[in-house]
N, C-alpha and C positions, 0 to 999 in steps of 0.2 A: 432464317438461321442467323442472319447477322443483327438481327433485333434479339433474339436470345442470347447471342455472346454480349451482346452490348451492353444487356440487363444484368448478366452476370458480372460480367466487369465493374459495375456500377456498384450492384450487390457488395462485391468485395471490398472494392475503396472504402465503403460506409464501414462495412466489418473491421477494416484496420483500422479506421477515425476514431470507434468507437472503442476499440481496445488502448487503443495507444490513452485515449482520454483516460480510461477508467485505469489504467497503470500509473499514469504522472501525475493525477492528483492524489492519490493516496504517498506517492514515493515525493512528491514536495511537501506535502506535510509531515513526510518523515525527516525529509532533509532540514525543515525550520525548526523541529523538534531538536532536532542533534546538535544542531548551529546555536540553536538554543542554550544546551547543556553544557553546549563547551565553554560560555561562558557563566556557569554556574554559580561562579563566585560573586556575581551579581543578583541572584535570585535569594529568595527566602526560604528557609528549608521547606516549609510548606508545599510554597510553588515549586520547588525542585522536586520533587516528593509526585505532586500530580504530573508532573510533565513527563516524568521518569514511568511511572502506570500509563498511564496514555500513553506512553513511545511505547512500552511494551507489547497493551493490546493491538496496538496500528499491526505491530510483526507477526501475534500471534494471528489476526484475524488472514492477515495476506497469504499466514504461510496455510491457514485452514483451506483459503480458496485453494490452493496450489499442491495439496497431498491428497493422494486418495482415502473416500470418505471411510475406510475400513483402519487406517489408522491412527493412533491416537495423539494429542499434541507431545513434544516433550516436556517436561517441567521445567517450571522457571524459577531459580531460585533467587530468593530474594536477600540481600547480605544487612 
């Protein structure tokens, strides 16, 4: 019995590494993106332009993971 809790315990620690991993590399690339933009005044519309699509899909993709698959994105509007 104490080799199955131990295996579970085990189990779990991995379960958290493994989430924690797959949350802080997509939310620091959200965060270099935005560090990015804020200083935009430095960029070329162009690359403002990609970085600004890219920050978007990073948002729309995460919040796809994170909403049940029966509803649908919001819209993004673009100004």
């Amino acid at each position: 019995m104490l080799d199955a809790l131990s295996e579970s315990l085990a189990q779990q620690r991995q379960l958290v590494a493994d989430a924690s991993h797959e949350l802080r590399t997509p939310l620091a690339t959200l965060r270099t993106n935005i560090e990015v933009l804020t200083r935009a005044d430095e960029l070329a519309a162009d690359d403002k332009s990609m970085l600004i699509q890219d920050t978007v899909a990073q948002i729309a993709e995460s919040s796809r993971r994170r909403r049940p698959a029966d509803r649908s994105p919001p819209p993004v509007r673009r100004r």
